[in-house]
N, C-alpha and C positions, 0 to 999 in steps of 0.2 A: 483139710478138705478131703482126705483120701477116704475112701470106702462105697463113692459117692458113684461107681462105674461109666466117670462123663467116656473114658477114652469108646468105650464098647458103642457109644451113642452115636461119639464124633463119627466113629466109623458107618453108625448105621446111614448118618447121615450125607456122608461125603458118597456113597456107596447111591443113597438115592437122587444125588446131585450128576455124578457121571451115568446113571439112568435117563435124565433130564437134560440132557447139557446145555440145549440150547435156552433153556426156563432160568437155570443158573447164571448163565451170563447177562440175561437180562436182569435180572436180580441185580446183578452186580452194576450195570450198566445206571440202571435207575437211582441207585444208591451213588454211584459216584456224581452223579448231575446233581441230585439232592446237596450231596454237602458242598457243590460248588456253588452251586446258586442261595443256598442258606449262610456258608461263611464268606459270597463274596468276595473267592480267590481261590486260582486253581494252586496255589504257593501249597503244597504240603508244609512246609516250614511254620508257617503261618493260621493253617487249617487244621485243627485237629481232625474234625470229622472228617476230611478229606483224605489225611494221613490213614486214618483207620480204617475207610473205604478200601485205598489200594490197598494197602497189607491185606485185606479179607479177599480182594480182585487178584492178585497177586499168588495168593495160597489156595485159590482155588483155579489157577494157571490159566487166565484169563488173556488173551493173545494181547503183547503190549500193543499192539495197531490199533485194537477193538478199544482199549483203554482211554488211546490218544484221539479215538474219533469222538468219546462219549467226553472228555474235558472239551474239545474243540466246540462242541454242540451247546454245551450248560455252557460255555464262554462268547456263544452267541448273542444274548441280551434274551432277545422278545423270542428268539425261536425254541421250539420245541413245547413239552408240556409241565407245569411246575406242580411238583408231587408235594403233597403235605406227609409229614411223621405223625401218624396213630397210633396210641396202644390200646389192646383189649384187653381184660381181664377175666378169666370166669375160670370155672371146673368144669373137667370133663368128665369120661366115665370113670367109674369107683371112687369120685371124687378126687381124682388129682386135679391139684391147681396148674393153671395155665398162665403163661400170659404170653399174647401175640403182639410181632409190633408191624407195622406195615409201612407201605409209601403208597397216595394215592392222589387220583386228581378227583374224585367224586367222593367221597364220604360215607355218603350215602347206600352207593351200590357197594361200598369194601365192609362197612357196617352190616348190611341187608348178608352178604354173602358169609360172613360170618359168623355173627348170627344162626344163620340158616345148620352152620358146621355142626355147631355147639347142640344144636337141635337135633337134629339127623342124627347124631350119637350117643345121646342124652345125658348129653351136657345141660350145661345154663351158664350166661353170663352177667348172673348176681353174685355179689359179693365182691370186694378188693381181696388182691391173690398178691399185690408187689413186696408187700413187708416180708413174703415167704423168699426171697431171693436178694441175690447182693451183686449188683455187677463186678463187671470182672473181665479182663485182658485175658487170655488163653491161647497160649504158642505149644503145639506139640511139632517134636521134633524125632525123629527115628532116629536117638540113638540112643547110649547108657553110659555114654562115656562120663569119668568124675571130672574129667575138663568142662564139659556142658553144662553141668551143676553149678559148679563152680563161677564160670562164667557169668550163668545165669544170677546167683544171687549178689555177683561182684555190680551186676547191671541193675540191680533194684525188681528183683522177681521177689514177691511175698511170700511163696509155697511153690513146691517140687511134688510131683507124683512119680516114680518110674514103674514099669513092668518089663514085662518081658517084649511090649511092643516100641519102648522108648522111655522121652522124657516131656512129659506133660505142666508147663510151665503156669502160674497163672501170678498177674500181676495188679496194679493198681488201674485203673483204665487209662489217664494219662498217659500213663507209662510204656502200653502194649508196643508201640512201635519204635520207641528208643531201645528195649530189650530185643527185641525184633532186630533190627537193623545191628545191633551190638554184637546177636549172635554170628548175623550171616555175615559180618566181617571176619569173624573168625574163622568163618567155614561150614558153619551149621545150619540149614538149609530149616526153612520151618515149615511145617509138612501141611499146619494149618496157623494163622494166626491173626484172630478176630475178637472183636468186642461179644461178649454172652453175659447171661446172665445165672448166676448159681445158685441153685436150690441149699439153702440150710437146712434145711430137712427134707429127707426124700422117703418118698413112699415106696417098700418093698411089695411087688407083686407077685400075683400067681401066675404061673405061664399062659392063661388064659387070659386076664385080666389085661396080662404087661400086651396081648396082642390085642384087644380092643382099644387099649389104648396106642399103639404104632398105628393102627388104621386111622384113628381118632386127628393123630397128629399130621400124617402124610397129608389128610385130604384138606388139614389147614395148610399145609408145605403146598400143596399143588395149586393153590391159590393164586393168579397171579399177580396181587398186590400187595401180599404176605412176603415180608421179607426175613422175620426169624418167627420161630417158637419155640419156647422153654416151658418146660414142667417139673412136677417135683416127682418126678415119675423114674424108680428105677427097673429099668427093665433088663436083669440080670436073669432072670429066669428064665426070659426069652429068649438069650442070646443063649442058654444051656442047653434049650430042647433043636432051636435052629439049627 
């Protein structure tokens, strides 16, 4: 998988998350109620989806209080509001494929709204885009040590990336949080560690290009019932001229 520049992304995107912070928690907050009220138990043991919530709540240092209030609420039965899981599909500019996944209580108006994205930038959302990606567990952790490697693949990691910024883990999606939880027993702190999804082929842009599409993408991110997006968009140029 290496060549593929996710770490430079992660970063663009953790980067416009602590721009946001208070949009990011809810993000997270709506995602943790989702997978309690879809699997029907706030047990991580028991819940995947739930388990992979907090690890992604967790990595992106989500106050345990805020956490315990939002299981407390999805363990209320009738209260609160029940979000259904969407995905869209389409291309955006220069033709990079997209796919958006959301959480909503209307359909309609997270449809209408983006839609509207895909338009505005001139996009479209015809065409299936998913057979261009392959889920995938993704733990980066700031270090280089051959212990973390090692570790990592003793835990059932698929593939390793390192640079000079760390060690970019990525695993089978079951898996993300046993690997997870394997490290930080060690000691290895994980810097982000979430379910994504991975481009098998990415498209090399031009520093212009790679910036129509970061705008293309933020204003689906700023959305607030957008909870990921993934492209096959690599924008390594971008990060050369930035």
């Amino acid at each position: 998988m290496a060549g593929h520049n996710k770490w430079s992304q992660i970063k663009r995107k953790k980067a416009a998350n602590d721009a946001q912070r208070g949009k990011t928690i809810s993000k997270h907050i709506r995602a943790i109620q989702s997978a309690i009220r879809e699997g029907g138990s706030d047990d991580p043991s028991t819940n995947l989806s739930l388990k992979n919530a907090l690890a992604a709540a967790k990595s992106d240092s989500v106050p345990n209080e805020t956490i315990e209030r939002a299981v407390e609420r999805a363990m209320g039965g009738g209260e609160g509001v029940s979000f259904d899981a969407v995905t869209y599909e389409g291309y955006g500019p220069v033709g990079v494929a997209f796919i958006v996944e959301a959480l909503t209580d209307n359909r309609n108006r997270t449809v209408s709204e983006v839609r509207h994205v895909f338009s505005k930038y001139g996009g479209n959302m015809s065409g299936g885009t998913a057979w261009q990606f392959e889920s995938k567990g993704i733990i980066v952790i700031p270090t280089t040590s051959d212990k973390a490697q090692e570790l990592a693949i003793e835990l059932g990691a698929e593939d390793l990336e390192l640079d000079e910024e760390g060690l970019t883990i990525y695993t089978d999606p079951s898996d993300l949080y046993t690997v997870t939880e394997g490290l930080q027993t060690e000691g290895f702190e994980a810097e982000m560690s979430q379910l994504t999804k991975i481009a098998q082929t990415t498209t090399v842009l031009s520093a212009e290009d790679a910036a129509k599409v970061l705008r293309f993408t933020e204003a689906l991110e700023d959305l607030d019932d957008v909870q990921n997006v993934y492209s096959t968009a690599d924008l390594s140029n971008l990060e050369a001229v930035g």
